[in-house]
DOVORO-214946 format. One record per residue: x, y negated, z negated of N, C-alpha, C in turn. Coordinates in steps of 0.2 Angstrom, whole numbers. Layout:
DOVORO-214946
+-------+-------+-------+-------+-------+-------+-------+-------+-------+
:   n_u :   n_v :   n_w :  ca_u :  ca_v :  ca_w :   c_u :   c_v :   c_w :
+-------+-------+-------+-------+-------+-------+-------+-------+-------+
:     X :     Y :     Z :     X :     Y :     Z :     X :     Y :     Z :
...
+-------+-------+-------+-------+-------+-------+-------+-------+-------+
END
This chain:
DOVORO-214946
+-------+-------+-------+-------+-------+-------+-------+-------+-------+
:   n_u :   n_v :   n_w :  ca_u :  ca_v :  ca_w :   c_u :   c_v :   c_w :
+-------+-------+-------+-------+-------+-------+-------+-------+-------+
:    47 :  -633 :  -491 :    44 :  -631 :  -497 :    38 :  -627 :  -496 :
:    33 :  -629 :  -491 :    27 :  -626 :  -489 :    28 :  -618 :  -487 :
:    33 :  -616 :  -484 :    35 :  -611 :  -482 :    39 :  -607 :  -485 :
:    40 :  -608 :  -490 :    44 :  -605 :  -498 :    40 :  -603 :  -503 :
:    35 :  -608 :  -504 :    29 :  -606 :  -508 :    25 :  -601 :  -503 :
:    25 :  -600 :  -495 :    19 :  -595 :  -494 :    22 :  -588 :  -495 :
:    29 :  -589 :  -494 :    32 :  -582 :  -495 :    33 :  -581 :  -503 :
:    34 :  -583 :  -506 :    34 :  -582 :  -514 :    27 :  -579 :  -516 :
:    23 :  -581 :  -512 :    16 :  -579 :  -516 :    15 :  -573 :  -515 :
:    17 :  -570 :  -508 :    16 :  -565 :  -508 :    21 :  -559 :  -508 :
:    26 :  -564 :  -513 :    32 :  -558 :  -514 :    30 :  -558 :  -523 :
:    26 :  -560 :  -527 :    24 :  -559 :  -535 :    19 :  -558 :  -534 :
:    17 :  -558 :  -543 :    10 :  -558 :  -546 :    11 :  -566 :  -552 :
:    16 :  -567 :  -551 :    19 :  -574 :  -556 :    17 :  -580 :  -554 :
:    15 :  -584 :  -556 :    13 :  -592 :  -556 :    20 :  -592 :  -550 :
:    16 :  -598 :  -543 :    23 :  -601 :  -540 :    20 :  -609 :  -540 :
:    28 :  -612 :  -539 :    27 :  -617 :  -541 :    30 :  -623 :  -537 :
:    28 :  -628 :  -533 :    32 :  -630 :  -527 :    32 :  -639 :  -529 :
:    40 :  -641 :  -529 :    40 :  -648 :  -533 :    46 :  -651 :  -526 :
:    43 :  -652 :  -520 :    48 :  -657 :  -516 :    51 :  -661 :  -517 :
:    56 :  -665 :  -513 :    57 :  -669 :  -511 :    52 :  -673 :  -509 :
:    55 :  -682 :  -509 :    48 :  -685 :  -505 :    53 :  -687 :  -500 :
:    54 :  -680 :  -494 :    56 :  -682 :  -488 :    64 :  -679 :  -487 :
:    68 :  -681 :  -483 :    74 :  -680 :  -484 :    79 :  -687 :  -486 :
:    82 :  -686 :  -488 :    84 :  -697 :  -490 :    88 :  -697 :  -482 :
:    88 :  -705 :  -482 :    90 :  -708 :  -479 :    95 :  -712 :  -482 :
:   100 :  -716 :  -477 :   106 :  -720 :  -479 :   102 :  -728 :  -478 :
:    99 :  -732 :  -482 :   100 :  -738 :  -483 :   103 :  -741 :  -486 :
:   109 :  -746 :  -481 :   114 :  -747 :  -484 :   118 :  -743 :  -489 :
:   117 :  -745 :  -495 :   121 :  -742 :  -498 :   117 :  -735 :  -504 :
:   113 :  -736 :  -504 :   108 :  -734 :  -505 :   105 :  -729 :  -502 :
:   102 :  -720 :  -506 :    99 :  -717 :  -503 :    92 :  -716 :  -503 :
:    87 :  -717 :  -499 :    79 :  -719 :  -499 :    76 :  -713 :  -497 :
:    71 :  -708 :  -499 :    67 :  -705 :  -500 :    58 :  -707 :  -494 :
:    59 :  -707 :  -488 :    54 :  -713 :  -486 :    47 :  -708 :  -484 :
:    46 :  -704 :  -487 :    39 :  -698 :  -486 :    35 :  -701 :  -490 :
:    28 :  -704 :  -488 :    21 :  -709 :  -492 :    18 :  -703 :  -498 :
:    16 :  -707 :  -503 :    12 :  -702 :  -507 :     8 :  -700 :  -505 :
:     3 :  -703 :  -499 :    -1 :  -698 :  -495 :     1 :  -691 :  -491 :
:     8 :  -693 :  -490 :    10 :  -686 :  -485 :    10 :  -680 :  -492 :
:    14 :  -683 :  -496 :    17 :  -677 :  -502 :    10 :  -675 :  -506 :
:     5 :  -678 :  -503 :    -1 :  -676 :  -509 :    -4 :  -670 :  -501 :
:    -5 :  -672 :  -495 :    -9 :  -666 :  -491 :    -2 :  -662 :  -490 :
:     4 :  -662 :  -492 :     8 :  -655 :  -493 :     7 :  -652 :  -502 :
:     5 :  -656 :  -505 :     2 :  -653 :  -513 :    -4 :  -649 :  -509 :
:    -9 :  -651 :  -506 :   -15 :  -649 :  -505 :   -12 :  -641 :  -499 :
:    -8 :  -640 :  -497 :    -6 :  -636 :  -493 :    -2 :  -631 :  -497 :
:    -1 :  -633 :  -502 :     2 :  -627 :  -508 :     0 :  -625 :  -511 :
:    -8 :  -628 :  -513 :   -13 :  -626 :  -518 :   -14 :  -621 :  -514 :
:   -16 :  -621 :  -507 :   -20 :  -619 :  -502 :   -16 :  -611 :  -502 :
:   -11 :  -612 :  -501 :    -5 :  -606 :  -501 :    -6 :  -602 :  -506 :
:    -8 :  -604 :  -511 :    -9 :  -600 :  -518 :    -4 :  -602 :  -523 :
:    -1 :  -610 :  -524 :     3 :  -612 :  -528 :    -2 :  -612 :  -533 :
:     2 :  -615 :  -540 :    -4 :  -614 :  -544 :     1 :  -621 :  -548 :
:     6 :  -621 :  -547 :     9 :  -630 :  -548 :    14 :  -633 :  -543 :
:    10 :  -640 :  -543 :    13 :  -644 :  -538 :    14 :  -650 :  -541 :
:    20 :  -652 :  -539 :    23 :  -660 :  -541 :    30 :  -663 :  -536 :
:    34 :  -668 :  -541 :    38 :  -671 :  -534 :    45 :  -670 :  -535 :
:    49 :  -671 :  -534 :    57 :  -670 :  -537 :    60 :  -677 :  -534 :
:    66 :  -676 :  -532 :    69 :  -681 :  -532 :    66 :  -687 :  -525 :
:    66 :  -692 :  -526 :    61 :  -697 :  -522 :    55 :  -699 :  -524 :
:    52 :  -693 :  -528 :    46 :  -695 :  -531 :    45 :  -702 :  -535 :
:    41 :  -704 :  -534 :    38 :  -711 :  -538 :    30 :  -710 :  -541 :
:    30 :  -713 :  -547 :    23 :  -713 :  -549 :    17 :  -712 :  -546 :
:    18 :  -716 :  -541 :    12 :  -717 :  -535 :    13 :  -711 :  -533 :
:    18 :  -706 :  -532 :    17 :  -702 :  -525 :    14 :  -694 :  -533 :
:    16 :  -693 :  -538 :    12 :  -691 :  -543 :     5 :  -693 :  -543 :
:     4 :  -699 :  -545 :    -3 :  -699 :  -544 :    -8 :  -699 :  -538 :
:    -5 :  -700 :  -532 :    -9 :  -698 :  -530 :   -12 :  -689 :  -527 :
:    -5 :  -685 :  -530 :    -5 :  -677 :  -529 :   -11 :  -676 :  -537 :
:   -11 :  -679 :  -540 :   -14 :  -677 :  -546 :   -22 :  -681 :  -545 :
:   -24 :  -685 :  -541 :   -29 :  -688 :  -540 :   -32 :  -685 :  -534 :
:   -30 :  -681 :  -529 :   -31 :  -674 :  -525 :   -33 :  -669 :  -527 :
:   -27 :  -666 :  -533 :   -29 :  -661 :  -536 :   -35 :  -661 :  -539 :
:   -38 :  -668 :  -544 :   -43 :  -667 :  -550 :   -48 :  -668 :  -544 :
:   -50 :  -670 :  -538 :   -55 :  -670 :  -534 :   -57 :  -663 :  -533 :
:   -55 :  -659 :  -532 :   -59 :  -652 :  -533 :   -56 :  -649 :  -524 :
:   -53 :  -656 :  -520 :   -52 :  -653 :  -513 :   -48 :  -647 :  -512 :
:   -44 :  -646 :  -519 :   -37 :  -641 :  -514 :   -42 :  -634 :  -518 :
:   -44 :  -631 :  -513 :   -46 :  -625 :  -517 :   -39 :  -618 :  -516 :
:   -36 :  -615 :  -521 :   -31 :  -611 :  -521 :   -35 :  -604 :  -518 :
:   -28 :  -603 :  -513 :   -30 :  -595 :  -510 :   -32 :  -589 :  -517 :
:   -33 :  -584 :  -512 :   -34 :  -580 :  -517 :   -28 :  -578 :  -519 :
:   -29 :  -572 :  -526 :   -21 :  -572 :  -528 :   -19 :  -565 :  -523 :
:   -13 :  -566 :  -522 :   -10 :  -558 :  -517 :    -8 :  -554 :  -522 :
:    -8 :  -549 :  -521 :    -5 :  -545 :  -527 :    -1 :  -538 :  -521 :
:     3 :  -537 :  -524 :     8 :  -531 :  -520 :     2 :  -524 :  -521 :
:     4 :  -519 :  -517 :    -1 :  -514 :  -516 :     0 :  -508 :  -522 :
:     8 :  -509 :  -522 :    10 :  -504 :  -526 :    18 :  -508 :  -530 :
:    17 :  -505 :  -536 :    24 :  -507 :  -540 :    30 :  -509 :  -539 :
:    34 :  -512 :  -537 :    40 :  -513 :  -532 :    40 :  -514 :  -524 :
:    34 :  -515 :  -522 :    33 :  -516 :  -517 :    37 :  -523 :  -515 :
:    39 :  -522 :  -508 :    42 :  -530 :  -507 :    36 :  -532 :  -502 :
:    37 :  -538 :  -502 :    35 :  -542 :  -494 :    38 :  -539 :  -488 :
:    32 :  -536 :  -484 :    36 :  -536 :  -479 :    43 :  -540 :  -474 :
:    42 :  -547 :  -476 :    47 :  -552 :  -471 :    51 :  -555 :  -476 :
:    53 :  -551 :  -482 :    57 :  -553 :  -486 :    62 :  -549 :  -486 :
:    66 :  -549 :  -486 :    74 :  -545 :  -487 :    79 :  -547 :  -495 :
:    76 :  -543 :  -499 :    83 :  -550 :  -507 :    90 :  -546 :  -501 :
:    93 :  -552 :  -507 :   101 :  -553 :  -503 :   104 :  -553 :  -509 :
:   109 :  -546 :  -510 :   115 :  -547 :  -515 :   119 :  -554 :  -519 :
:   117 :  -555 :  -525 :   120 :  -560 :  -528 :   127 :  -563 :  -524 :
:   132 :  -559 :  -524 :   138 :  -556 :  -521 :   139 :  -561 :  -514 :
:   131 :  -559 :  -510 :   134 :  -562 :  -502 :   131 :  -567 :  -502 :
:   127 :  -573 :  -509 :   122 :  -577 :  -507 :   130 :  -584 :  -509 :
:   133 :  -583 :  -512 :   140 :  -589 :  -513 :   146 :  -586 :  -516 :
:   153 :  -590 :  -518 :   158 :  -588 :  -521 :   155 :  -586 :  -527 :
:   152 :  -592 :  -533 :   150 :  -590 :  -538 :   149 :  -583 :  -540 :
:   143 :  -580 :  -534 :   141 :  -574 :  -534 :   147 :  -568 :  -534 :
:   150 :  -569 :  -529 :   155 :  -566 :  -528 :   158 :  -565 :  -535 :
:   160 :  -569 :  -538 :   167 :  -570 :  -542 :   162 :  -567 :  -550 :
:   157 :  -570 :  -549 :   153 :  -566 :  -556 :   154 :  -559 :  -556 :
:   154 :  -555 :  -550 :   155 :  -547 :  -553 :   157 :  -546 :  -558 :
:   156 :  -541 :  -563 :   158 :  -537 :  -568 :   159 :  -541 :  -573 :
:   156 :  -548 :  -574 :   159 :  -550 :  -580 :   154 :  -549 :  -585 :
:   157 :  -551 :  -592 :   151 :  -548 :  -596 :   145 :  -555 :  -600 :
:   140 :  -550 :  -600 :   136 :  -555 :  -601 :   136 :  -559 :  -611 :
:   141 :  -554 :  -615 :   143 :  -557 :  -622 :   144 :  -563 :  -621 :
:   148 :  -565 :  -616 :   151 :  -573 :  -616 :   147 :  -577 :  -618 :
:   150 :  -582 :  -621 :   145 :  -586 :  -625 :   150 :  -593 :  -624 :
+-------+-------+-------+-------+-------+-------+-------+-------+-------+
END
């Protein structure tokens, strides 16, 4: 996520917003487990502020504890946010970004051509 947000920031002028995982899951028993501490996902929250995230939080995994402690980092004043980047000129890309045709990113994509956006 830390490497999605550095590259988004510097492909907008738009608030980015970076809301991990806590971790990858695991197989316990039968059971999927999220095993990444609040304190890790709070110094990757502090690495996204730093990036120039302007919101952090947790998704699936996440537990209260692991929110409070990213919110009790934040209000500490430690994560100071980058400056903001801003492109040089109007439609300017990222240099290390390439977009990728709707078309070649799934089938979805694919099979969406031409249809019309009336559909309701």
């Amino acid at each position: 996520m830390l490497e999605a947000v550095e590259k988004m920031v510097k492909a907008t002028e738009r608030p980015v917003s970076g809301q991990p995982n806590a971790g990858l899951p695991k197989d316990v028993g039968d059971r999927k487990i999220y095993l990444a501490s609040p304190e890790y996902m709070a110094s990757y929250a502090r690495r996204m502020i730093e990036a120039g995230a302007r919101f952090v939080g947790g998704c699936c995994g996440s537990t209260p504890e692991h929110i409070k402690k990213i919110r009790d980092y934040v209000a500490s004043g430690r994560a100071a946010p980058a400056e903001c980047r801003r492109l040089t000129r109007a439609g300017a890309s990222a240099p290390d970004i390439t977009p990728v045709p709707l078309a070649e990113k799934s089938h979805w994509g694919r099979s969406s051509r031409g249809v019309s956006s009336s559909r309701a």
